[in-house]
DRENZAVEX-626611 format. One record per residue (C-alpha): residue number from 1; residue in three letters; x, y, z. Coordinates in steps of 0.001 Angstrom, whole numbers, plus 500000, padded with zeros to 6 digits. Layout:
BEGIN
node nr->NUM, rest->ala, east->X, north->Y, up->Z
...
This chain:
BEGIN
node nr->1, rest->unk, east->513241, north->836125, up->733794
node nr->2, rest->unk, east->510755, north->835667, up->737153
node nr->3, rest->unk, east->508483, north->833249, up->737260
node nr->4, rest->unk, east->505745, north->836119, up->737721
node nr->5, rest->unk, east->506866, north->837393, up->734260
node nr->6, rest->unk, east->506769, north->833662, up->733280
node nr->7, rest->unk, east->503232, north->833322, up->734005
node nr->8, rest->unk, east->502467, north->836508, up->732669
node nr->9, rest->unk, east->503769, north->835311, up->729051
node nr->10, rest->unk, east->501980, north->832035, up->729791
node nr->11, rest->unk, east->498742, north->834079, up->730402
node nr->12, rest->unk, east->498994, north->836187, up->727381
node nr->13, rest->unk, east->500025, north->833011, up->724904
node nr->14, rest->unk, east->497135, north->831762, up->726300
node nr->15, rest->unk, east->494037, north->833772, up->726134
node nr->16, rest->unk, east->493728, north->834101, up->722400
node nr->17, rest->unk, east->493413, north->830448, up->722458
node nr->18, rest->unk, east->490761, north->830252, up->724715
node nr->19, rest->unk, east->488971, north->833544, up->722618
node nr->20, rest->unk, east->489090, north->831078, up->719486
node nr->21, rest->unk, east->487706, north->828344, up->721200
node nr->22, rest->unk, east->484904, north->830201, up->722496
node nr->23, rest->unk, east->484097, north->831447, up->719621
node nr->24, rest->unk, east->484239, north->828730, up->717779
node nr->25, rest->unk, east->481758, north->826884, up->720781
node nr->26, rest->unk, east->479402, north->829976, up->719911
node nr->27, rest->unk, east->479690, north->829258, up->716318
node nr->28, rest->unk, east->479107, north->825852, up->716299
node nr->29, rest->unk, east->475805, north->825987, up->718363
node nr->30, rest->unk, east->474464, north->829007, up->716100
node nr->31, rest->unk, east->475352, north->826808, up->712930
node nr->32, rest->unk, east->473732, north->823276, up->713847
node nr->33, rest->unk, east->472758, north->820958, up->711597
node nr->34, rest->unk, east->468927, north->821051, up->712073
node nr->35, rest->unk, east->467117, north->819458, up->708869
node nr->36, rest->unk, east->468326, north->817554, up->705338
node nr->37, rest->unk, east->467668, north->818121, up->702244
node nr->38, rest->unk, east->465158, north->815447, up->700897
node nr->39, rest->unk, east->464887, north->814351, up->697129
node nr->40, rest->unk, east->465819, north->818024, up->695863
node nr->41, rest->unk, east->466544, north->821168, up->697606
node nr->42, rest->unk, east->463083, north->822057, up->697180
node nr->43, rest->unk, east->462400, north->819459, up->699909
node nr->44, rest->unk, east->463764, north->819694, up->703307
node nr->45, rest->unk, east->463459, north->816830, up->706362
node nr->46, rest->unk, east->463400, north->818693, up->709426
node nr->47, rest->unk, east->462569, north->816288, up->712263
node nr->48, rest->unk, east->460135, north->814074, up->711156
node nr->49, rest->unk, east->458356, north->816259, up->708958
node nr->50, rest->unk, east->458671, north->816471, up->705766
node nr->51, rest->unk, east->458791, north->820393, up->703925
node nr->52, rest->unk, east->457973, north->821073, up->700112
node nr->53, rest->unk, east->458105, north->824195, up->698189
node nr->54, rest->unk, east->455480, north->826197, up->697523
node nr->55, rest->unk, east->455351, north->827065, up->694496
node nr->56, rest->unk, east->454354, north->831019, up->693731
node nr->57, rest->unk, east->454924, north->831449, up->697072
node nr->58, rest->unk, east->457748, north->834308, up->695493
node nr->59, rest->unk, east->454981, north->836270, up->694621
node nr->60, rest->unk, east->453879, north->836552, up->698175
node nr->61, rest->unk, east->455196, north->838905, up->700732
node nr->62, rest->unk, east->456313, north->837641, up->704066
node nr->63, rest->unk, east->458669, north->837539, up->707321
node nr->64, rest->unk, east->461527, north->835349, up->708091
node nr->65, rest->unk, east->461110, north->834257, up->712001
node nr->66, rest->unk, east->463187, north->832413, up->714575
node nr->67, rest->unk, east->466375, north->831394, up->713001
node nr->68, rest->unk, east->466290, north->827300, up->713456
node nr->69, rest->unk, east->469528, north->826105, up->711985
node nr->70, rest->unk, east->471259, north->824578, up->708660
node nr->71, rest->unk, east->470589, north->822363, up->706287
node nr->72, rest->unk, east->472611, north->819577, up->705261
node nr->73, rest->unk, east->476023, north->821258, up->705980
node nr->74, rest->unk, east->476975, north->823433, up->709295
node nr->75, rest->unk, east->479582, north->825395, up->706980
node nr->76, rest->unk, east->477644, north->825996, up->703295
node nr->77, rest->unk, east->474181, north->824917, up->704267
node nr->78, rest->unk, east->470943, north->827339, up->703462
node nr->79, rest->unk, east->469435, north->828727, up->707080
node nr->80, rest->unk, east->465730, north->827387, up->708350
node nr->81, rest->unk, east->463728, north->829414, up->709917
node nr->82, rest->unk, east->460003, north->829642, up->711341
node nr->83, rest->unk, east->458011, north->832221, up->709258
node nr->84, rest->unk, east->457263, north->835422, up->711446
node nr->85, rest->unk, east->453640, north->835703, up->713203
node nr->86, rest->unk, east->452468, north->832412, up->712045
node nr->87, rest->unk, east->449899, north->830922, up->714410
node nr->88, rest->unk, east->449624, north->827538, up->712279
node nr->89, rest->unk, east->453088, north->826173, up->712773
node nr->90, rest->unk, east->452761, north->825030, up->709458
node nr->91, rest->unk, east->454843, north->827226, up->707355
node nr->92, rest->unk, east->458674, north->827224, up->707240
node nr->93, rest->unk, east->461194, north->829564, up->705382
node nr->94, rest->unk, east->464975, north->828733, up->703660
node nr->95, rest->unk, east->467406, north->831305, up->703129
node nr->96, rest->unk, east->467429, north->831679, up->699246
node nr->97, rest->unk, east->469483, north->833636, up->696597
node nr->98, rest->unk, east->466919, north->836175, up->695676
node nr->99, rest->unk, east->464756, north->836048, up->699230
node nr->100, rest->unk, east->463017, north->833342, up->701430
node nr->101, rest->unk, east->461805, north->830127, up->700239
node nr->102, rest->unk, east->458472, north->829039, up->701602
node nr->103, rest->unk, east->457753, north->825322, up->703289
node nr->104, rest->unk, east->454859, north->823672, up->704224
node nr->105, rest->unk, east->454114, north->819499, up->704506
node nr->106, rest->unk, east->451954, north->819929, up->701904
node nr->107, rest->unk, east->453606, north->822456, up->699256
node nr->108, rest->unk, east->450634, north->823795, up->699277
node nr->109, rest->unk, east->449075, north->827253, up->700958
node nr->110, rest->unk, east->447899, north->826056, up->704555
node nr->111, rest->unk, east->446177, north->829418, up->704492
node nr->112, rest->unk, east->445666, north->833134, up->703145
node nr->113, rest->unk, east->444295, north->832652, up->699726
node nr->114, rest->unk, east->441183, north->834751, up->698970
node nr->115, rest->unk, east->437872, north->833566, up->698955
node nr->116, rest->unk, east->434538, north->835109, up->698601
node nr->117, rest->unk, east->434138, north->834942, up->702283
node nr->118, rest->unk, east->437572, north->836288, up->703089
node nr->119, rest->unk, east->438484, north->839548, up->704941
node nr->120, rest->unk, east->441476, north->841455, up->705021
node nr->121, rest->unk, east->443320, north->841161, up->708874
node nr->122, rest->unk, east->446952, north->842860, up->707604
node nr->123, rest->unk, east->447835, north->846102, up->705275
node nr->124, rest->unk, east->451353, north->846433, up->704588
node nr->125, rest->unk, east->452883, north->849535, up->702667
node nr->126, rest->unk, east->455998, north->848628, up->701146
node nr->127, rest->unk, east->458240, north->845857, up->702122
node nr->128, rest->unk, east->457003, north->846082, up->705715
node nr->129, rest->unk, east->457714, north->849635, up->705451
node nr->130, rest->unk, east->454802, north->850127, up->707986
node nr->131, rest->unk, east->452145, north->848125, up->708379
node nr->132, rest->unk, east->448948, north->848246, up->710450
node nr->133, rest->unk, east->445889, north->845053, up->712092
node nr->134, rest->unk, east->443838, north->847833, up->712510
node nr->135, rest->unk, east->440324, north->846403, up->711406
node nr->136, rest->unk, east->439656, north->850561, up->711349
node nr->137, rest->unk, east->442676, north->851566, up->709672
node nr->138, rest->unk, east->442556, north->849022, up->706702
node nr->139, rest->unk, east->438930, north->849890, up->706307
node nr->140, rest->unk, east->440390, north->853908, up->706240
node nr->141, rest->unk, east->443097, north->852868, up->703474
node nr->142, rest->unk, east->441038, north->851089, up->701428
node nr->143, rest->unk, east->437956, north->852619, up->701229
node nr->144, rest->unk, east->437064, north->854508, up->698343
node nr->145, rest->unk, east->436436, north->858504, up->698045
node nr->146, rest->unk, east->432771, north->859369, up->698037
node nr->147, rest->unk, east->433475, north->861840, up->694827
node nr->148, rest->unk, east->437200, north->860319, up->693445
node nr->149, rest->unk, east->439044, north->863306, up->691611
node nr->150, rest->unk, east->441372, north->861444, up->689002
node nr->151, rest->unk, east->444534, north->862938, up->688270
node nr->152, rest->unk, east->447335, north->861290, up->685933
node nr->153, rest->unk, east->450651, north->860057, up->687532
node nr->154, rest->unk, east->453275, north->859111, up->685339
node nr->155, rest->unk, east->456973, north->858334, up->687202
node nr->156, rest->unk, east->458876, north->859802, up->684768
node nr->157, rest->unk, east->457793, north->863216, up->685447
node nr->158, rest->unk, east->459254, north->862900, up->688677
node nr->159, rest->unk, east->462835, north->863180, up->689888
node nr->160, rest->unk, east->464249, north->861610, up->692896
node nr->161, rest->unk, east->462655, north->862868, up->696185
node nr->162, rest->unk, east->459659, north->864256, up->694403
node nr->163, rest->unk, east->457185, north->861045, up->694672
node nr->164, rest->unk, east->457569, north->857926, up->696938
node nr->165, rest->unk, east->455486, north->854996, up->696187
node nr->166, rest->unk, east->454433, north->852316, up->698621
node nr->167, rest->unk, east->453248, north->849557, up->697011
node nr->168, rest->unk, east->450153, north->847709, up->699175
node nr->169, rest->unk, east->449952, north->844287, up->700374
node nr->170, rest->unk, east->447208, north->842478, up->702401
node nr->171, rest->unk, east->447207, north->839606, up->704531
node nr->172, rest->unk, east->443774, north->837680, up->704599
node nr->173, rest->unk, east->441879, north->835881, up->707416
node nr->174, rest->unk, east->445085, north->836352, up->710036
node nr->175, rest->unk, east->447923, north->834920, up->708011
node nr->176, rest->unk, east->451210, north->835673, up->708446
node nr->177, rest->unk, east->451522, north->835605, up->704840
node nr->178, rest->unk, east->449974, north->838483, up->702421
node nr->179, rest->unk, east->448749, north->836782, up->699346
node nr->180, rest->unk, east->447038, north->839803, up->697605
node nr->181, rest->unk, east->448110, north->843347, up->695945
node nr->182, rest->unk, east->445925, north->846095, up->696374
node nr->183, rest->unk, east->447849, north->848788, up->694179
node nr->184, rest->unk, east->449951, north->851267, up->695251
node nr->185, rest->unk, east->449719, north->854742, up->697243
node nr->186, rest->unk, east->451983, north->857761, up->696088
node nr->187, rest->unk, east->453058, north->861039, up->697874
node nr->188, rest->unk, east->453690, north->863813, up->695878
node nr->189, rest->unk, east->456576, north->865243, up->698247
node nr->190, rest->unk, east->456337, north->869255, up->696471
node nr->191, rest->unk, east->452615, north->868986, up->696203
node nr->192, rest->unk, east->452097, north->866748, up->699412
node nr->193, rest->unk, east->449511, north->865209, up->698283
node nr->194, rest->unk, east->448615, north->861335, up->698105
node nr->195, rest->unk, east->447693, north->859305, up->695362
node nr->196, rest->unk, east->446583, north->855972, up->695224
node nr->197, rest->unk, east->446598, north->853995, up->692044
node nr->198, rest->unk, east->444255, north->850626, up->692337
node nr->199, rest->unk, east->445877, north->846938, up->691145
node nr->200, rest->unk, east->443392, north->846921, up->688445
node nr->201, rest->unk, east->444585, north->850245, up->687133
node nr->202, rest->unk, east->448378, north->849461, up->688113
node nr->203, rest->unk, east->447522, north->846182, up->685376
node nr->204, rest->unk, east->445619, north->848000, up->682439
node nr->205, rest->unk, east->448736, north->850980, up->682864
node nr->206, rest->unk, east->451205, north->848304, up->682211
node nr->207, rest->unk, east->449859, north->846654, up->679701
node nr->208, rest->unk, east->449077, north->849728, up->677506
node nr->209, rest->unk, east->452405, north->850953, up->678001
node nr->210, rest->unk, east->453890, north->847441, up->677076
node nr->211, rest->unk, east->451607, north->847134, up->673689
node nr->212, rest->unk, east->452444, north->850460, up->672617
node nr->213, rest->unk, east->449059, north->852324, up->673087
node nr->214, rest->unk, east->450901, north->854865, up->675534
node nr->215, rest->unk, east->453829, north->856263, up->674599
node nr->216, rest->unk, east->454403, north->857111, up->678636
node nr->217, rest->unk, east->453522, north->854979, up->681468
node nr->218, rest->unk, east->450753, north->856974, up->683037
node nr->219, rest->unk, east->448668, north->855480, up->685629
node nr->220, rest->unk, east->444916, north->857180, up->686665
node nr->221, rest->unk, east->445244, north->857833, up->689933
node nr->222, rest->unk, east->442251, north->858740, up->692648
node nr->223, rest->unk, east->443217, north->861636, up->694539
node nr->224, rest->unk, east->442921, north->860809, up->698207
node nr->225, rest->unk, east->441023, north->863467, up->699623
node nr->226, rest->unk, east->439739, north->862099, up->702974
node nr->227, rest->unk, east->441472, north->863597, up->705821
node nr->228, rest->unk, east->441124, north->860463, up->707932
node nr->229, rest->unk, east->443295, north->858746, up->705096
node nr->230, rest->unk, east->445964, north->861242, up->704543
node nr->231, rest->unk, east->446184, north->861534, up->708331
node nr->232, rest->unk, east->446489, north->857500, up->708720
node nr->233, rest->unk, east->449411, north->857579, up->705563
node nr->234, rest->unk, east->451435, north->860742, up->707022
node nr->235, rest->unk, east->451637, north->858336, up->710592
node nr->236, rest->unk, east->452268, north->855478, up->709072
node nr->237, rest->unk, east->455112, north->855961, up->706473
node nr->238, rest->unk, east->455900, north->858904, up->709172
node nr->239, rest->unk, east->456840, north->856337, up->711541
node nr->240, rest->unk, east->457986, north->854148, up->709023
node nr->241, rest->unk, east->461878, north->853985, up->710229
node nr->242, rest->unk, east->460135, north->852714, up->713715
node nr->243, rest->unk, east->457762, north->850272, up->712355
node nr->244, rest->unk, east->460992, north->848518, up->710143
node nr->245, rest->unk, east->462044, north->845455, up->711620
node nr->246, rest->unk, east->464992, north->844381, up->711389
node nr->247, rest->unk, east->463778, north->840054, up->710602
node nr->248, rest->unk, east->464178, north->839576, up->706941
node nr->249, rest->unk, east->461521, north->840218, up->704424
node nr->250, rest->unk, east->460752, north->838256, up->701751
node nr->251, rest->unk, east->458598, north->838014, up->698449
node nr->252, rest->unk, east->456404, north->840098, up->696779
């Protein structure tokens, strides 16, 4: 055997050696050790702060942002991350079973819970679906018809394809976290036609159904009738595969 067939071998026994090690360098650095987990796992010490739980935050819909590192254990341990569009700093997010888990020094909401004084900065249709900051457009989708036509929905007379709900979210006073519901919008695909049932109906629906007053679950929906809104809701679920990003979504 020449030695240039020699090296050759040499070469070739080498190189997936040097591919594991580099990808094991690459793994290591994406899989640090960033933070530990504190007197539970609800409580995480990243740095010198201190994180808690919030607790309801699961009913709340939010963004997972940039992807810090593990806790407690490069191999098993949950991910950190900063929570998408948050301004405050004050809000972080673990990777749980059924969604994010949301972190702040207090355990408490640093911001976005309704007050009397509050205004709506974020509308979000679905899972961030589509969503719009539009001080304009939220005023569009959730303004009321001057004379609402009422029209019963009930899913069950639907089949798949013929209605597609998008449930509504809202973010108050610039938080990157949306804290209320606001109902939920329906397009009737063979009609085309949108709906829009409001939380407050979405509730006493629910509850009728559940205590046996309606046999069927049959929500009272307005008819939306402004072209402004139908316009707005055909562009934004229309663009809906564009507006999807790919960060994780959590709550709600």
């Amino acid at each position: 055997m020449t030695k240039r067939a020699l090296i050759i071998i040499a070469v070739l026994m080498i190189l997936p050696v040097l591919a594991a090690l580099v990808f094991y360098s690459r793994w290591k650095a994406g899989n640090r050790v960033v933070a530990t987990y504190g007197d539970s796992v609800d409580q995480v010490i990243y740095g010198k702060k201190t994180l808690n739980r919030i607790d309801g935050a699961g009913d709340y819909l939010f963004r997972f942002g940039d992807y810090l590192g593990k806790v407690d254990d490069r191999l098993f341990g949950t991910q950190l991350y900063t929570l998408r569009d948050d301004e405050s700093g004050k809000y972080y997010v673990i990777a749980g079973k059924d969604g994010g888990i949301l972190l702040s020094e207090t355990g408490l909401m640093a911001d976005g819970l309704p007050s009397e004084d509050s205004s709506v900065t974020r509308l979000i249709l679905g899972r961030y679906l589509a969503f719009t900051d539009e001080g304009s457009e939220i005023a569009v989708l959730l303004g009321g018809e001057k004379d609402p036509a009422v029209s019963p929905y009930a899913r069950s007379e639907y089949g798949d394809g013929k209605a597609s709900e998008y449930p509504v979210s809202v973010c108050y006073d610039g938080s990157a976290v949306a804290t209320g519901k606001a109902g939920f919008f329906v397009r009737l695909t063979e009609k085309n036609r949108w709906l829009y049932v409001s939380e407050t109906e979405s509730e006493r629906a629910e509850t009728a159904f559940e205590e046996g007053e309606d046999d069927v679950l049959t929500y009272r929906a307005v008819r939306v009738e402004l072209p402004a809104k139908q316009r707005l809701l055909d562009r934004l679920t229309g663009r809906a595969a564009a507006a999807t990003d790919t960060a994780e979504v959590s709550g709600g």
